[in-house]
VMD Tcl script that draws the C-alpha trace (Angstrom):
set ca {
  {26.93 -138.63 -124.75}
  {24.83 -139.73 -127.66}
  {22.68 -137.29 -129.94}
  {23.21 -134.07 -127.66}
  {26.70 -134.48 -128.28}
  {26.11 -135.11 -132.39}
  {23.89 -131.52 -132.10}
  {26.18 -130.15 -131.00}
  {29.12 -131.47 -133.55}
  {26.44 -130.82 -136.58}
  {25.82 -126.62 -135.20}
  {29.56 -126.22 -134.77}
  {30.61 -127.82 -137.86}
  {27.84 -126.12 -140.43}
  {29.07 -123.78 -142.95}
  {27.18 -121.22 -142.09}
  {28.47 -120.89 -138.06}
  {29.43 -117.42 -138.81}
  {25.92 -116.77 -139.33}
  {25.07 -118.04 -136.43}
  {26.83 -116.16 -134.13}
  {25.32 -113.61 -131.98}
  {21.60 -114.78 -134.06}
  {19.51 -116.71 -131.54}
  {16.65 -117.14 -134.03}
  {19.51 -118.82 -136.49}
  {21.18 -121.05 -133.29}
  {17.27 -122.09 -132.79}
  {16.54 -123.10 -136.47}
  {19.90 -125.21 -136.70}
  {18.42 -127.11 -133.63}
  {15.24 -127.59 -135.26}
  {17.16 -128.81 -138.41}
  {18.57 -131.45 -136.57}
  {15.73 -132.22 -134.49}
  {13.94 -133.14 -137.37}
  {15.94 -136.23 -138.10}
  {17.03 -136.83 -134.56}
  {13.88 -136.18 -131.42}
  {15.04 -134.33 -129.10}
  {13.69 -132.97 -125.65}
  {13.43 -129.83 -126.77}
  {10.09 -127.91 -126.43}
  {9.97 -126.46 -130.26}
  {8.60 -123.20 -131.41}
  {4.82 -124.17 -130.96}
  {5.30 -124.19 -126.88}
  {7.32 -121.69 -127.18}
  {5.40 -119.25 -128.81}
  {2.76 -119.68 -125.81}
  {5.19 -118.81 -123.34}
  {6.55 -116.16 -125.13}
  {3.06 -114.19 -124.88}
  {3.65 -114.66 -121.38}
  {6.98 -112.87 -121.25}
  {5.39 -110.05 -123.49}
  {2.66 -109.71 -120.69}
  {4.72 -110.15 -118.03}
  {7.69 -108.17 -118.98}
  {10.36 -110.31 -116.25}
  {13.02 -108.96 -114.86}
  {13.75 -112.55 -113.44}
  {12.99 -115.87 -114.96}
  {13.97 -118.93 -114.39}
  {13.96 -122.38 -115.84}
  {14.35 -125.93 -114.22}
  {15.64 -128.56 -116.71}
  {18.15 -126.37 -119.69}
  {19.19 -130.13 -121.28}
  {20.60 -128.44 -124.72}
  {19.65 -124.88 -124.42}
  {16.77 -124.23 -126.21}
  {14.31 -122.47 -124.38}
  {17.24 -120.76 -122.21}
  {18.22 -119.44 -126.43}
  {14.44 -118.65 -127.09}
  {13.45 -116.67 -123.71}
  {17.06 -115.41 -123.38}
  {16.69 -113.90 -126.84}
  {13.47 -112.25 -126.10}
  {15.06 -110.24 -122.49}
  {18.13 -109.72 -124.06}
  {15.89 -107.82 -126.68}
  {14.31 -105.87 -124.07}
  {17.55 -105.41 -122.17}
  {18.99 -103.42 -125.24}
  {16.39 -100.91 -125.05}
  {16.83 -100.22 -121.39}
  {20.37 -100.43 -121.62}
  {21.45 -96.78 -121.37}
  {17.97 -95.87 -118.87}
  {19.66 -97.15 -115.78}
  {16.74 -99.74 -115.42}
  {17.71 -102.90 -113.77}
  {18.33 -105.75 -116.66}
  {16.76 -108.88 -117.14}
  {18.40 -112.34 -116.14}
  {17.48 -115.66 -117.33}
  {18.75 -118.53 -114.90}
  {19.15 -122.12 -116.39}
  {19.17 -125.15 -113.69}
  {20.14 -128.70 -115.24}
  {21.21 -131.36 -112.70}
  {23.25 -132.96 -115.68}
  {26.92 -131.79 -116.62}
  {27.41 -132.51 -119.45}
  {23.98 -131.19 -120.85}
  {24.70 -127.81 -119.19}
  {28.60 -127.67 -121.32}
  {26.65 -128.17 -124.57}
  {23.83 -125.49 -123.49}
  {26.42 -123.78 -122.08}
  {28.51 -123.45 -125.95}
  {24.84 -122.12 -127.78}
  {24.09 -120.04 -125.67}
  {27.74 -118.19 -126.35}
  {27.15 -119.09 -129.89}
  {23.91 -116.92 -129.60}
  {25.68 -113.82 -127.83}
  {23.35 -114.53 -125.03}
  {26.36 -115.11 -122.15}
  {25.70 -111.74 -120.52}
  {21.80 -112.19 -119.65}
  {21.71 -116.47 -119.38}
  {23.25 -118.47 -116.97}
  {23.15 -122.12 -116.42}
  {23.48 -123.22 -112.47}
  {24.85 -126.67 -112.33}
  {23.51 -129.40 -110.03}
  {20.51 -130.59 -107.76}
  {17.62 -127.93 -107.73}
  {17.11 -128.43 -104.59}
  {20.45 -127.72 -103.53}
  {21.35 -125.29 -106.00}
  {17.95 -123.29 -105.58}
  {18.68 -121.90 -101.69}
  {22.30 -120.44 -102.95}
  {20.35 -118.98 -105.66}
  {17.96 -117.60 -103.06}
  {20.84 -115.76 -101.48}
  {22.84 -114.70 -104.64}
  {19.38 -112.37 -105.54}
  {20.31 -109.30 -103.05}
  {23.99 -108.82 -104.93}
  {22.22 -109.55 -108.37}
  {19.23 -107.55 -108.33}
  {20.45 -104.99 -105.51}
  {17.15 -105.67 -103.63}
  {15.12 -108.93 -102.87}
  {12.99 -109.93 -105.23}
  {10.34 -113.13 -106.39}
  {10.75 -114.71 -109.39}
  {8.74 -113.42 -112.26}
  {8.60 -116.32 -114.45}
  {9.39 -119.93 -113.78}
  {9.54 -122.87 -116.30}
  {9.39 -126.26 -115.48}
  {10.53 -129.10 -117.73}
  {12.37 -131.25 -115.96}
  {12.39 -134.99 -114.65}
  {8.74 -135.28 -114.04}
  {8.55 -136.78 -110.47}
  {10.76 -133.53 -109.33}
  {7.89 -130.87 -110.51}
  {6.35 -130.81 -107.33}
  {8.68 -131.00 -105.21}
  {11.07 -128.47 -106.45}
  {8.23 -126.23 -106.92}
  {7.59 -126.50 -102.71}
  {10.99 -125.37 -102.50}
  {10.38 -122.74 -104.57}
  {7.33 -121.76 -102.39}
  {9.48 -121.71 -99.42}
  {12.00 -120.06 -99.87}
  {9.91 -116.82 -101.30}
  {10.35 -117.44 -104.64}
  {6.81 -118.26 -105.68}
  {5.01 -114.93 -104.66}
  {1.86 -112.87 -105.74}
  {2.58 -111.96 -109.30}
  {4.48 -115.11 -110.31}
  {3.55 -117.10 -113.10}
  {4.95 -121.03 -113.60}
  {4.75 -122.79 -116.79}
  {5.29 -126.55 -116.41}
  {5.33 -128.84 -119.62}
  {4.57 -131.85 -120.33}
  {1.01 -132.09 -119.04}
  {-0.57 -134.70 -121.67}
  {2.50 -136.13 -122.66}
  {4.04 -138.49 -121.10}
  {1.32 -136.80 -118.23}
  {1.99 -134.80 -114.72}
  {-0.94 -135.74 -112.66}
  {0.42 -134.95 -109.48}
  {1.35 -131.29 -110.36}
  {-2.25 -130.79 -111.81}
  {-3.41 -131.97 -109.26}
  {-1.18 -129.85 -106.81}
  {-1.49 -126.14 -108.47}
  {-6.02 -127.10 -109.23}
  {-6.00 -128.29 -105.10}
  {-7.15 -126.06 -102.31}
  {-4.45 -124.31 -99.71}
  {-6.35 -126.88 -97.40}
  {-5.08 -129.83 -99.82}
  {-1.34 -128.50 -100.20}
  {-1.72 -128.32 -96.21}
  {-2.11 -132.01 -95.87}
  {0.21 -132.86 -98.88}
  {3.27 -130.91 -97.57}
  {2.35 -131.85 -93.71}
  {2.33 -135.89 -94.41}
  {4.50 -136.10 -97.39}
  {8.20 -135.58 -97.09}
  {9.60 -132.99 -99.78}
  {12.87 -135.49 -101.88}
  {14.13 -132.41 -103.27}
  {14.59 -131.09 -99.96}
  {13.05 -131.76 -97.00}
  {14.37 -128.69 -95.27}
  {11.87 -126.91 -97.73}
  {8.28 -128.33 -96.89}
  {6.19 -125.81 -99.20}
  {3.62 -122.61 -98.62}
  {0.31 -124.27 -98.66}
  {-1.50 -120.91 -98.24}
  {-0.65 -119.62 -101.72}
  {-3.86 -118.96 -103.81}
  {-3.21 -120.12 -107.44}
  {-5.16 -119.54 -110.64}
  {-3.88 -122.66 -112.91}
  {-5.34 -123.18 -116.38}
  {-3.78 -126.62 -119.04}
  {-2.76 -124.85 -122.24}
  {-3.21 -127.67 -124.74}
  {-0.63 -127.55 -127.63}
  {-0.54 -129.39 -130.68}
  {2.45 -129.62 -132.78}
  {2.01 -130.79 -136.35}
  {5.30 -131.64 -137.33}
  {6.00 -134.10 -134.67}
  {2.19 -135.35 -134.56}
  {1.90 -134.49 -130.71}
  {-1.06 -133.46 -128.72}
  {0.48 -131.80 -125.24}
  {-0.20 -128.80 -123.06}
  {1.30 -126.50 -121.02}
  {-0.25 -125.62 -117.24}
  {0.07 -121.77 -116.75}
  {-0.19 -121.34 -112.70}
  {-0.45 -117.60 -111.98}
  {0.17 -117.07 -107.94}
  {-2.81 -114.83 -107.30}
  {-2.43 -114.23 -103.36}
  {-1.01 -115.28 -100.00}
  {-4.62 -116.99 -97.92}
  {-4.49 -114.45 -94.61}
  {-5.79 -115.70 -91.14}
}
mol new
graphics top color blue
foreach p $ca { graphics top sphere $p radius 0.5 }
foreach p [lrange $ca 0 end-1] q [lrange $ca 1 end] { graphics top cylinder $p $q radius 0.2 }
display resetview
C-alpha cells in the first residue's frame, strides 16, 4: 500500500492511542504529525476550517463526500455533526449522517479503522466502489435512513479530478443536487479543475449543450439537470506550512430555471 498503510501503522502504534480514542481532534493531529514528514492527500485544517463555516451555516442533516482516501475530512466534518447530534440526541430530532464514497478498497479499510478510532462509527459511513454506481443505491437507501426523501445538504468533492463533473451530473439527476444544496469541490488552483469551473460559472443554456452532446463516464444513464441555477464563488486558500496557494469553489444551488 505504501505511506497510507505506514499512517496508519505510526497512529496505531503511538503511545498515546488511548488518547486517541473517541478524540477526533487528537486522531486529526496524529495525521497531521505524520503528514508533515510524509505529503499526503489530505485537505489539512486550513480547507477545512472554510468548510467548516459552511456546516455551522448550514447546519446538515446530510452530507456527503466523494473521495474519503484516509479519512480525514470524513474525521473533521464527522466530528463537527456528531457534536451537534449529541445535543439533539434525547429531542427526537432526526440525526445527522456523514456518507464517505472512495472507489479504492483498501483506502476505505484504513479510513474505515480512524474513523472507529475517533468514536465516529455511528454518524460516518464509508460506501465502497464506483460513484456512479454506488450513488443510485444511495439514492434509494435515503427513504429507510432519513424516514422521508430528502436532497443532500452538503456535498464535498475531492476526488480523481476528471470524475468532478461527471459525478456531480449524476448527482443532479438523481435529485440530489436541489435548491438549498451547497458543493465544495477542491482542488481548484492546484493541480487545476477547469472544466468544473467552468461547469458550475456556465449558464443552464451551457450545461444544456454539455450534457446533450457529451456522454456522462460516470454514468451515462445519469445525463445531468441543466436547468439548475447555481451561485459558485473560488475560495482561494493558502496554506503556509506546505507553501501552497489553492482554493476551494463553493457552488450554492440557488433554484430550479421554470418554463
Amino acid at each position: 500500500m505504501g505511506k497510507e498503510q505506514d499512517l496508519l501503522e505510526y497512529v496505531l502504534s503511538r503511545p498515546d492511542l488511548e488518547d486517541l480514542r473517541g478524540n477526533p481532534q487528537k486522531v486529526l493531529d496524529a495525521i497531521d504529525k505524520f503528514a508533515e514528514k510524509v505529503p499526503l492527500m489530505t485537505v489539512g485544517k486550513y480547507k477545512g476550517e472554510l468548510i467548516l463555516k459552511e456546516i455551522e451555516k448550514l447546519e446538515p442533516t446530510l452530507m456527503i463526500e466523494l473521495g474519503c482516501y484516509v479519512g480525514y475530512l470524513a474525521i473533521l466534518f464527522g466530528g463537527a455533526l456528531s457534536r451537534v447530534n449529541a445535543t439533539i440526541s434525547d429531542t427526537g430530532c432526526t440525526l445527522s449522517k456523514y456518507f464517505s464514497f472512495e472507489i479504492n478498497e483498501e483506502f476505505a479499510a484504513i479510513a474505515k479503522q480512524f474513523i472507529e478510532l475517533a468514536g465516529l462509527s455511528d454518524c460516518v459511513e464509508i460506501i465502497v466502489g464506483k460513484a456512479g454506481n454506488t450513488l443510485p443505491d444511495f439514492e434509494e437507501r435515503i427513504m429507510t435512513t432519513f424516514k422521508k426523501y430528502t436532497a443532500v445538504d452538503l456535498v464535498f468533492i475531492d476526488h480523481w479530478k476528471d470524475m468532478y463533473v461527471p459525478d456531480l451530473r449524476v448527482l443532479e439527476s438523481l435529485g440530489l443536487v436541489a435548491p438549498g444544496t451547497v458543493i465544495c469541490a477542491d482542488n481548484i488552483y492546484y493541480p487545476g479543475v477547469p472544466d468544473y469551473v467552468d461547469y458550475v460559472h456556465g449558464s443552464p443554456q451551457s450545461r444544456n449543450t454539455h450534457n446533450s452532446t457529451v456522454v456522462n463516464v460516470s454514468n451515462r444513464m445519469y445525463p445531468g439537470r441543466w436547468n439548475i441555477l447555481y451561485d459558485s464563488k473560488t475560495c482561494p486558500v493558502t496554506d503556509p506550512a506546505k507553501g501552497i496557494d489553492d482554493a476551494v469553489e463553493i457552488t450554492r444551488c440557488v433554484s430550479y430555471l421554470s418554463g
